[in-house]
ROVEX-510286 format. One record per residue (C-alpha): residue in three letters; residue number from 1; x, y, z. Coordinates in steps of 0.5 Angstrom, whole numbers. Layout:
REM ROVEX-510286
<"ALA", NUM, <X, Y, Z>> ...
This chain:
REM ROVEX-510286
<"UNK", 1, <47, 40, 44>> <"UNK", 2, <45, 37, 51>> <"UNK", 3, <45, 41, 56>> <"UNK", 4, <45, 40, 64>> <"UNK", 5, <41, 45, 68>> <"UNK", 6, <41, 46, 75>> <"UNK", 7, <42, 39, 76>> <"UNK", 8, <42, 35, 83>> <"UNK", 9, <42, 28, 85>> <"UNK", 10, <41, 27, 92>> <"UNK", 11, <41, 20, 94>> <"UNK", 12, <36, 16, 99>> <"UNK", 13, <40, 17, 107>> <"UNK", 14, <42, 24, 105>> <"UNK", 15, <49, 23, 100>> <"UNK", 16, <49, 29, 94>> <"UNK", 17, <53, 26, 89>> <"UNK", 18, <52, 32, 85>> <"UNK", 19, <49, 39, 88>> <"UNK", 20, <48, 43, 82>> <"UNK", 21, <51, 43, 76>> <"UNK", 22, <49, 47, 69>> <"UNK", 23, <53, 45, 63>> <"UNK", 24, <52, 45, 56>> <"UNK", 25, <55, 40, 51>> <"UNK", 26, <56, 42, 45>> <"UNK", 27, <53, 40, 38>> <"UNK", 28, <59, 35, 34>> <"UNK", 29, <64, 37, 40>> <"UNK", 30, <68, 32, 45>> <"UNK", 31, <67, 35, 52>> <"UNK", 32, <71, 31, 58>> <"UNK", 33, <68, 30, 65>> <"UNK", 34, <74, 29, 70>> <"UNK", 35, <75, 28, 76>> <"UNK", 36, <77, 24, 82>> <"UNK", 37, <72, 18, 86>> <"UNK", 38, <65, 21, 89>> <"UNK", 39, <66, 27, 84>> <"UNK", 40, <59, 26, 80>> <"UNK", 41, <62, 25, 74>> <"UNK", 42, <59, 18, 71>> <"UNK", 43, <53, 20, 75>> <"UNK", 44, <52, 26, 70>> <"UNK", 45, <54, 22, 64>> <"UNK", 46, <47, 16, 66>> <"UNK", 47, <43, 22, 67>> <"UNK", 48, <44, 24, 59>> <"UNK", 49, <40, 17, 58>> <"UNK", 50, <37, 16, 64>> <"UNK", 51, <40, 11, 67>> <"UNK", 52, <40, 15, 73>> <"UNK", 53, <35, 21, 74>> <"UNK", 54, <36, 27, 77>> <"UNK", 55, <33, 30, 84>> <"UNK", 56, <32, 36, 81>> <"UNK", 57, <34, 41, 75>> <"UNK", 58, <33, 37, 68>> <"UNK", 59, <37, 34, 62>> <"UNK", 60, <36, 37, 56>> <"UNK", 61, <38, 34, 49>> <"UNK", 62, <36, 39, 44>> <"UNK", 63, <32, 43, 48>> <"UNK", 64, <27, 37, 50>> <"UNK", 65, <27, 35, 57>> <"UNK", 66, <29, 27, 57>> <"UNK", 67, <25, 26, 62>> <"UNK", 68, <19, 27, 57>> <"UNK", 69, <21, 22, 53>> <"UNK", 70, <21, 13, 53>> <"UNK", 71, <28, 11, 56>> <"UNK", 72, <29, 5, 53>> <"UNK", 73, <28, 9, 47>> <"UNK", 74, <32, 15, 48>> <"UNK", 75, <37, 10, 50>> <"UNK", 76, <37, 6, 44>> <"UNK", 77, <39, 12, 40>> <"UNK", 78, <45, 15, 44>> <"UNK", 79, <51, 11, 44>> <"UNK", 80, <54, 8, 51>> <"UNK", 81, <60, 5, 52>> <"UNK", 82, <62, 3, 59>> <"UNK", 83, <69, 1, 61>> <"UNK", 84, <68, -7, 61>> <"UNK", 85, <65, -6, 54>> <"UNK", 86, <59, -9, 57>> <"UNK", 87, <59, -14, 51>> <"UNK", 88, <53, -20, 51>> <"UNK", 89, <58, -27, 52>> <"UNK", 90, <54, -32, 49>> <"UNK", 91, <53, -27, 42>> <"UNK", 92, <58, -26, 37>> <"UNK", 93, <62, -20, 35>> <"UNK", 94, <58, -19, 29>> <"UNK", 95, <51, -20, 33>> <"UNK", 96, <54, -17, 39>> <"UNK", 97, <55, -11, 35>> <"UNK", 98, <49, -11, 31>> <"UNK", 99, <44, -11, 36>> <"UNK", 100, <41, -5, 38>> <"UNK", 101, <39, -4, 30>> <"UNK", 102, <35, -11, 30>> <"UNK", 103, <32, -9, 37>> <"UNK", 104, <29, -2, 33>> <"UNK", 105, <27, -6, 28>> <"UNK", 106, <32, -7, 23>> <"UNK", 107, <33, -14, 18>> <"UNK", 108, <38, -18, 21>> <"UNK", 109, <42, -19, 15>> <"UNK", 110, <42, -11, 14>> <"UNK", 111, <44, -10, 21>> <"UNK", 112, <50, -15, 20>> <"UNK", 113, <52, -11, 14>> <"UNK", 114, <52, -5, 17>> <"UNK", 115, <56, -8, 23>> <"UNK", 116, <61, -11, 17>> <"UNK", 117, <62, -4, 15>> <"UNK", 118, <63, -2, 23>> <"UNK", 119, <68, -7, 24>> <"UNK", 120, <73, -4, 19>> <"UNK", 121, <71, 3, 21>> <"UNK", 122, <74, 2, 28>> <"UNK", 123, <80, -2, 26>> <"UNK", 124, <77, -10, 27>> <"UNK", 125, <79, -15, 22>> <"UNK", 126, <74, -18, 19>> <"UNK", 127, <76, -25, 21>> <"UNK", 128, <74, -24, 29>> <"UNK", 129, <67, -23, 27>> <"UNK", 130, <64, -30, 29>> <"UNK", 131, <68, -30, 35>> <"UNK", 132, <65, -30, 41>> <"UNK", 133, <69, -23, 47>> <"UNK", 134, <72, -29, 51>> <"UNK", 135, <76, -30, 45>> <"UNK", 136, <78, -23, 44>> <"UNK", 137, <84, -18, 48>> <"UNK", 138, <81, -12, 52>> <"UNK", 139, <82, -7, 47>> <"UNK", 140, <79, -11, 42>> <"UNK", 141, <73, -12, 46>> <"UNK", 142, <74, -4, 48>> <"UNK", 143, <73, -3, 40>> <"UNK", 144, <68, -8, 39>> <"UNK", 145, <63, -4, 44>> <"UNK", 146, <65, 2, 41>> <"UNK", 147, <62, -1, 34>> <"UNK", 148, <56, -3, 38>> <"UNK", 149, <56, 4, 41>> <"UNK", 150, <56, 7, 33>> <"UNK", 151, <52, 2, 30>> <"UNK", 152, <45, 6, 30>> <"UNK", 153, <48, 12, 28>> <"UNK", 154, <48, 16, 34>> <"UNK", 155, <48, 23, 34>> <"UNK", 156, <50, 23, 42>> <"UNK", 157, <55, 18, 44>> <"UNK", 158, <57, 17, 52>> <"UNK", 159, <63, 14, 54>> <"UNK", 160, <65, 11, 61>> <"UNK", 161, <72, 10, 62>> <"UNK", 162, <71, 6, 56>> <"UNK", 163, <79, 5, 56>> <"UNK", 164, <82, 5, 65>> <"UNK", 165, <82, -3, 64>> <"UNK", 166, <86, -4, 58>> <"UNK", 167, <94, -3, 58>> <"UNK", 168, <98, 3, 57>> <"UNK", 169, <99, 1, 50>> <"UNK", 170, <92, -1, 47>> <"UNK", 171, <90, 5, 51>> <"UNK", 172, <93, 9, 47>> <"UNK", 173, <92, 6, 40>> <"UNK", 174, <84, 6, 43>> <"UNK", 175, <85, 14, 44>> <"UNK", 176, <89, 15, 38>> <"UNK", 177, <83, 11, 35>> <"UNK", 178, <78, 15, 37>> <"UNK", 179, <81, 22, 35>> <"UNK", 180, <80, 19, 29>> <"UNK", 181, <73, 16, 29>> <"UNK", 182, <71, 24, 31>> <"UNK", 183, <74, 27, 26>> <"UNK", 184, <71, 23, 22>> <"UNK", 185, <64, 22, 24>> <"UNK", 186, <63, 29, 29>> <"UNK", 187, <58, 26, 35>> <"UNK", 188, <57, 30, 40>> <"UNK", 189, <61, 25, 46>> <"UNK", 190, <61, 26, 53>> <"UNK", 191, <66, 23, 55>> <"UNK", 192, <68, 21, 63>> <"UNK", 193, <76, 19, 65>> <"UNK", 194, <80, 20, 72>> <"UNK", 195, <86, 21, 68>> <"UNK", 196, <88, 28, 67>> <"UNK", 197, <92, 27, 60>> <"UNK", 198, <87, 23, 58>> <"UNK", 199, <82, 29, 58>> <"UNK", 200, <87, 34, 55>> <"UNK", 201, <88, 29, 49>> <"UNK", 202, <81, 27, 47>> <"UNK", 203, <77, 34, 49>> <"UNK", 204, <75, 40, 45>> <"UNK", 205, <73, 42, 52>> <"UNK", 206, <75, 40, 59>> <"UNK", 207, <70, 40, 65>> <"UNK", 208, <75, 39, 72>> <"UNK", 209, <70, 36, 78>> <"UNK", 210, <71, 37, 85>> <"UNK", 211, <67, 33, 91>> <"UNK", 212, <60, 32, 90>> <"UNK", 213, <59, 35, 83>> <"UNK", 214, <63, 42, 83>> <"UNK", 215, <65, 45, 77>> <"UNK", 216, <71, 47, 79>> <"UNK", 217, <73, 49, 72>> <"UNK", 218, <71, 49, 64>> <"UNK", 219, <75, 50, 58>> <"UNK", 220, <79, 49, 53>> <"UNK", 221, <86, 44, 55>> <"UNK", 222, <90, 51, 53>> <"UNK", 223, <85, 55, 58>> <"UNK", 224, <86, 50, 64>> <"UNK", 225, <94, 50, 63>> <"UNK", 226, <95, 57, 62>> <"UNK", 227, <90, 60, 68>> <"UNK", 228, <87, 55, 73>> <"UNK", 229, <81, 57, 77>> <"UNK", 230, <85, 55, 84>> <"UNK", 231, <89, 51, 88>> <"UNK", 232, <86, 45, 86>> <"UNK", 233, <85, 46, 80>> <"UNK", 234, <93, 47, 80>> <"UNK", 235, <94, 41, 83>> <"UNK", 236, <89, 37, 80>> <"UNK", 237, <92, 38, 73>> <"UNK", 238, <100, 38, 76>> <"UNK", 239, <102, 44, 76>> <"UNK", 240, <102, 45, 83>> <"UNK", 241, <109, 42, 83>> <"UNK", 242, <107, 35, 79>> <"UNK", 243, <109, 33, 72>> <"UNK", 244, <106, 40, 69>> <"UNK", 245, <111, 45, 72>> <"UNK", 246, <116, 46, 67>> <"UNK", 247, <122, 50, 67>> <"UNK", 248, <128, 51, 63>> <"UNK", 249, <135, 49, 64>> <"UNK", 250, <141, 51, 60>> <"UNK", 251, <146, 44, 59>> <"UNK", 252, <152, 43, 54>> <"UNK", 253, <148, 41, 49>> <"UNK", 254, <142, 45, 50>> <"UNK", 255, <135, 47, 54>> <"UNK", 256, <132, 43, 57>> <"UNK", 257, <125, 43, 59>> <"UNK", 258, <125, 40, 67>> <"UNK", 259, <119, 38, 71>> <"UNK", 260, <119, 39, 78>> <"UNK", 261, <123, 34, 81>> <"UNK", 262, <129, 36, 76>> <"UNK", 263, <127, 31, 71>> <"UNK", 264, <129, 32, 63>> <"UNK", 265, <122, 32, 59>> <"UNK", 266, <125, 34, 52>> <"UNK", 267, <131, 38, 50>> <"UNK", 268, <128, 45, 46>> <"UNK", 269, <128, 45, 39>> <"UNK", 270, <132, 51, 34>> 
C-alpha cells in the first residue's frame, strides 16, 4: 500500500506545484493520476521513489515513511517506466532489461535468464534481444522499459506516461498489454496520463487532478461517470457537452446513441 499524507511540494520562487494532497493507493490495485499540465501528477508519482522529495507531509509504503529509507535502494525495487523508456543506448535489449538485478547483486547470467523470461511475458520476440533501442520501434522500446521495470519483481510499479509517444495503434496494443500483465502479476501501479480514456480503461481507481494538485475527485470509472464532483470534473471527462454526453435517437433501423454534436457512436442492441 502506498500512501500519501498531507503531502506539498512548494518549489524555490514560490511555485506550489502540489498543495496538499493525501491518497492512498492500494495493495495489488491500479490507480490512475490524471490530469492536465501544472496539476502535480508526475510530481506525486517521483515522490513514490524520491526523485522528487516533498516540502511537507510524507510518503508512506507500507506504513514506512520513504524518507527513512536509501533511495538508490528504494528505487532499485520500484519498477519505473517513463514515457521515453529511458533505455541505456549503447546496451542491448537483453542487458538493458537485466540491469537493475546485476546492480543488486545478481549473476549476469542468471539476470539474462530471467530477463528472457520477461521478454516473452511482455510480448518481445526473442530475436530483438542483441539489439540495441536504436534498432527497435517505439512501442517496442516501450515494452522493453516495462520488462526492464519487472525484472527485479517489484512490488510497486510507477509508470509516467509510459504510452503518450507512441502512436494511437501501438498505444492501444501496449494498453491491451498491460491490462494483461496486471491480471496476471497484480502490483500495485501508479500510473499518470493526461488522456482521460486512457484512465478509465487502465484504472481500478481514477484520481482526477486539478491546478496545483487539487483532487478534484476519486473513485472507481463508473463512479466518476454517473456522479461527477463539479463543473470541472464534468467537463474534464466530456460530459459537459464533449464526447460523453450521450442521448438517444430513434432512426429506421434503430436508437442510436449520439454524442453532443449529434454524431452516431453506436446503434443499441436487442
Amino acid at each position: 500500500m502506498i500512501e500519501f499524507r498531507s503531502v506539498r511540494k512548494e518549489y524555490p520562487g514560490g511555485t506550489v506545484a502540489v498543495a496538499d494532497v493525501s491518497l492512498v493507493v492500494p495493495s495489488h490495485r491500479t490507480v490512475v493520476l490524471v490530469g492536465s499540465s501544472g496539476s502535480g501528477k508526475t510530481t506525486l508519482l517521483r515522490m513514490v521513489n524520491r526523485m522528487v522529495e516533498p516540502t511537507g507531509g510524507s510518503v508512506l509504503i507500507d506504513d514506512v515513511d520513504v524518507r527513512d529509507e536509501d533511495p538508490v535502494a528504494l528505487r532499485r525495487r520500484i519498477g519505473y517506466v517513463m514515457q521515453s523508456s529511458g533505455l541505456l543506448p549503447h546496451v542491448t535489449v537483453i542487458d538493458n532489461i537485466a540491469t537493475v538485478p546485476v546492480l543488486a547483486g545478481a549473476k549476469r547470467p542468471a539476470a539474462r535468464e530471467r530477463a528472457r523470461a520477461l521478454m516473452d511475458t511482455v510480448g518481445l520476440d526473442g530475436a530483438l534481444a542483441k539489439r540495441y533501442p536504436s534498432q527497435l520501434s517505439g512501442g517496442q522500446q516501450q515494452r522493453v522499459g516495462v520488462a526492464r521495470a519487472l525484472a527485479a519483481d517489484p512490488n510497486i510499479l510507477l509508470m509516467d506516461e509510459p504510452f503518450g509517444a507512441v502512436d494511437p495503434i501501438v498505444r492501444r496494443e501496449l494498453q491491451a498489454e498491460l491490462l494483461r500483465l496486471q491480471a496476471e502479476l497484480g502490483k500495485t501501479t501508479v500510473f499518470v496520463t493526461h488522456d482521460i480514456d486512457e484512465a478509465f480503461l487502465l484504472g481500478d481507481e481514477v484520481v482526477i487532478l486539478a491546478k496545483g494538485g487539487r483532487i478534484a475527485q476519486q473513485g472507481t470509472p463508473n463512479e466518476i461517470l454517473e456522479n461527477p464532483a463539479d463543473d470541472f470534473v464534468r467537463d474534464f471527462v466530456g460530459l459537459a457537452g464533449g464526447p460523453r454526453a450521450l442521448s438517444l435517437r430513434e432512426t429506421p433501423n434503430g436508437t442510436a446513441v449520439v454524442d453532443a454534436t449529434g454524431r452516431v457512436q453506436g446503434m443499441l442492441g436487442a
